[in-house]
N, C-alpha and C positions, 0 to 999 in steps of 0.2 A: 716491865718497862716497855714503853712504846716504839717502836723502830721509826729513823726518822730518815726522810733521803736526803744525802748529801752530795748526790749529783753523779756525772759521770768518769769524775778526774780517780779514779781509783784503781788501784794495782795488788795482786795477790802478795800478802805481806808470808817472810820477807821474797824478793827474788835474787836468783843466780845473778854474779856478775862476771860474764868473761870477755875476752879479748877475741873478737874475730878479727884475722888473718888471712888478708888476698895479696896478690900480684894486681897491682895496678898501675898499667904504662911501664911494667917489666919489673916497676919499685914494690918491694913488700911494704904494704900500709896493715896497722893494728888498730880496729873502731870499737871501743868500752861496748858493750851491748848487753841489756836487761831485760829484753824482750825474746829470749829463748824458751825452747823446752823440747825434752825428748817427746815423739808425738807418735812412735810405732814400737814395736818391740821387736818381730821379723818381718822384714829387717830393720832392723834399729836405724828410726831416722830422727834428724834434730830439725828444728822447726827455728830458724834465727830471720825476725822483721828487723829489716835496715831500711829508714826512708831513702827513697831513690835518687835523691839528692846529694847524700854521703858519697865522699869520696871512693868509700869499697865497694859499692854498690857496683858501676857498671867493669869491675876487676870482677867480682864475682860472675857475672853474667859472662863476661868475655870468658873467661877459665873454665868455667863449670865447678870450681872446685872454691871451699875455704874451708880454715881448722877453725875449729871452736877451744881457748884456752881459760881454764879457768886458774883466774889467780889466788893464790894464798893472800890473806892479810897484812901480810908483810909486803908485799907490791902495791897497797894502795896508793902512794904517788906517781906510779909509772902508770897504772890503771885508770886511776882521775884525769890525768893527762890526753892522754890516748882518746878521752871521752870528750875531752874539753878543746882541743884542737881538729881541725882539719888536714887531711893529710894535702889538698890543693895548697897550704897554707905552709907546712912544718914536714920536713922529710921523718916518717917515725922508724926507717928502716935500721935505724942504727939504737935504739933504746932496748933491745932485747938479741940475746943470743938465739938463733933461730937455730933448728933442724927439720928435718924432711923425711916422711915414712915412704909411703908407696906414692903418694900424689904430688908432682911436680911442682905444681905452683898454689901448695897450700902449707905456708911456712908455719912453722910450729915453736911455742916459747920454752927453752928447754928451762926456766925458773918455775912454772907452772907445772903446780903437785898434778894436775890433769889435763891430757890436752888428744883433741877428737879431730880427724879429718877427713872430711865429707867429702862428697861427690854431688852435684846437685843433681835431682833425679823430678824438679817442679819447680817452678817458681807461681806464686800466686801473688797478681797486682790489686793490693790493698789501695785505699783513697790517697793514702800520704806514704805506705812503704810498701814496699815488697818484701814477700811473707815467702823466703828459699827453704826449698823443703829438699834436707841434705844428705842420704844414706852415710852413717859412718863406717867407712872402710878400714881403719885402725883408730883405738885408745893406746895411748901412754901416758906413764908413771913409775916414781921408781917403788923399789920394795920399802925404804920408809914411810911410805904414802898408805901400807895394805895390810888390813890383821886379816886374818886365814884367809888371803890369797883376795879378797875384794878390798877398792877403794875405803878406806876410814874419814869418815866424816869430820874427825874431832882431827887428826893427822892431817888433812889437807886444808884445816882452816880457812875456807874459802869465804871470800867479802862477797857480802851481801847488802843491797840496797831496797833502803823500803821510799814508797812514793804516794801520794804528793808530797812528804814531808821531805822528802829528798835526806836522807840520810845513811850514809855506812854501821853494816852491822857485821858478827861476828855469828857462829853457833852458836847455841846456849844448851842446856842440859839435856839431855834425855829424859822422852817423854815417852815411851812405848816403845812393842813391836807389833809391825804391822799384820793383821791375818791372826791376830793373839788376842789383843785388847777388848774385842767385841766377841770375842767366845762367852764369856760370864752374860752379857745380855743378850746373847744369842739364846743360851740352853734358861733363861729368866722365861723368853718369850714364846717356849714350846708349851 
């Protein structure tokens, strides 16, 4: 079949959806965000584009600090929400139980099977966002979120959004493991 281009409106299917969490104007605001990803290993930093125009945006800059929360599936109204209003607009400091690890003003959703809180350590000015590049200083979750001691993927059920078609999604089966699956045509191609 022939490959055909269909432009630049495209996004790696599916992506994370979580809830970034700042102090803005002393109010904790929560901005739906899909344009994350962990982008170092040591130290483990998260890479979260907010257009500079978002409400969290200049709360992150002033703090230095925001959590990254990833919702289960089960939160997808309070998650749609968060994405679909402005905190300039709609106070969102009362729609989640918050907690606090080591960083002050980087509130954290204790309904979220995972929730991450950075330290900004970059900020890089993209055309339309800025691209906060955040060392994580603590993860949390509880023990029903983790088979032998790591995160469970199929246990924290996390929504996921695919794009342009703008749609919520869920996990779906296992397909592999990683660092395994390319052994067979590894030792094919000695």
């Amino acid at each position: 079949m022939e490959k055909i281009n269909i432009g630049t409106n495209v996004s790696p299917y599916p992506m994370p959806l979580a809830l970034v969490g700042a102090m803005v104007g002393g109010r904790i605001n929560f901005l739906t965000v899909a344009w994350l990803a962990r982008v170092n290993y040591k130290p483990a930093i998260m890479a979260v584009a907010i257009n500079r125009r978002h409400f969290s945006a200049p709360g992150i800059r002033e703090n230095g600090v925001f959590s990254v929360n990833y919702p289960s599936a089960d939160l997808i109204t309070e998650t749609d929400y968060c994405g679909m209003v402005s905190g300039r607009v709609a106070d969102k400091s009362g729609i989640f139980e918050v907690f606090y690890g080591e960083l002050e003003n980087a509130p954290m959703i204790k309904k979220c099977p995972l929730c991450l809180e950075c330290r900004v350590i970059d900020t890089i000015t993209l055309p339309s966002n800025e691209l906060f590049l955040g060392e994580i200083v603590g993860a949390y979750t509880e023990e029903q979120y983790l088979t032998d001691g790591k995160p469970d993927i199929k246990k924290l059920n996390p929504l996921l959004l695919s794009m342009p078609d703008n749609n919520y999604w869920t996990v779906g089966a296992h397909a592999g493991i990683p660092w395994e699956a390319g052994k067979q045509f590894k030792r094919e191609k000695k």
